[in-house]
N, C-alpha and C positions, 0 to 999 in steps of 0.2 A: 810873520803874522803874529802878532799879540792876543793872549787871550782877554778876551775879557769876563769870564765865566768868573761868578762870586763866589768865594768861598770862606769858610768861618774858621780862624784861625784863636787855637787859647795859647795865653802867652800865661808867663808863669815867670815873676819878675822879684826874686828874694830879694830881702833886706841887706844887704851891707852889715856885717858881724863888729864893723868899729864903732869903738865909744863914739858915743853921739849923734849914733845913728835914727836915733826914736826923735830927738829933739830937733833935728833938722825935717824929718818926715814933719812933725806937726806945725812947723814954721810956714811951710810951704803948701800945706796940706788945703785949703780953700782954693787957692790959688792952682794944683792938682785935679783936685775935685769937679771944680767949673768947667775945666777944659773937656775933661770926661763927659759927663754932662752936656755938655754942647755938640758931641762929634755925634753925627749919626751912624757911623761904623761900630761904634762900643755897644755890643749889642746885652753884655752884661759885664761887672766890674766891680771887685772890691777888696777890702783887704784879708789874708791868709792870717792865721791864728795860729799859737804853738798847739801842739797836740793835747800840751796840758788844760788849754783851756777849756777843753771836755768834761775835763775831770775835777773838777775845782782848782788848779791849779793859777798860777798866774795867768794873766787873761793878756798873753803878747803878741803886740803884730810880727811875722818874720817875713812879710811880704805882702805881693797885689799879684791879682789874677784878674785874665780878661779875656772876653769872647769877643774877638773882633772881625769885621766882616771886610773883603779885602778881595781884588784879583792876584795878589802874588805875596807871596812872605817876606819881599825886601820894602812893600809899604808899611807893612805889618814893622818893621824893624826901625824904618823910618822915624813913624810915630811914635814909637818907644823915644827914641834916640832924641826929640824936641819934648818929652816929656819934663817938668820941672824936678820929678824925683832922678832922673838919668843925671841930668845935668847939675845937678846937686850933690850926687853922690847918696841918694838912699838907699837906691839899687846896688847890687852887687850886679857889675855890666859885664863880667867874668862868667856870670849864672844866668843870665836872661836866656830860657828856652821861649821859642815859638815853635806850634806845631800844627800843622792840619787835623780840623777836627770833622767828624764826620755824623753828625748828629742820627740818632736814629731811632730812641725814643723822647719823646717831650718833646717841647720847641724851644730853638733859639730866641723867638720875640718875646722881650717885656713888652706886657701890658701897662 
């Protein structure tokens, strides 16, 4: 029996530490974006910032995060895996965590 019960899964998808890593992200980056965008599962998504960027520091991407809505974590993986930054190499596919989330204050839905 398969479940079909929904569940909100955040992924947490660093950058790739090799040179070239920022220039290839932004080559692809419309072409990313749109995809996101268009899925109805992405219930929230964007990119991660170094810690410095708090603080006046340089203001760097070191990855994407996302709240995705899904019955199981190997679709959740899936979608990752036909994303243009996986198959580019922006991600670091060695670091891609997925995990169940379990909301409990606020809500999942953008408005």
């Amino acid at each position: 029996m398969s479940s079909t019960t929904s569940h909100i899964f955040v992924v947490w998808a660093p950058d790739d530490e090799a040179p070239g890593t920022f220039e290839k992200r932004m080559k692809v980056r419309d072409e990313h974006a749109t995809r996101a965008k268009s899925d109805p599962t992405v219930r929230l998504a964007g990119p991660m910032l170094s810690p410095e960027s708090v603080t006046g520091g340089e203001r760097k991407l070191v990855g994407s995060m996302f709240l995705i809505e899904a019955t199981k974590l190997d679709e959740v993986r899936e979608k990752m895996e036909q994303d243009v930054y996986w198959k580019t190499g922006v991600w670091d596919k060695s670091k891609l965590t997925i995990l169940p989330y379990l909301p409990v204050l606020g809500t999942t839905k953008v408005v």
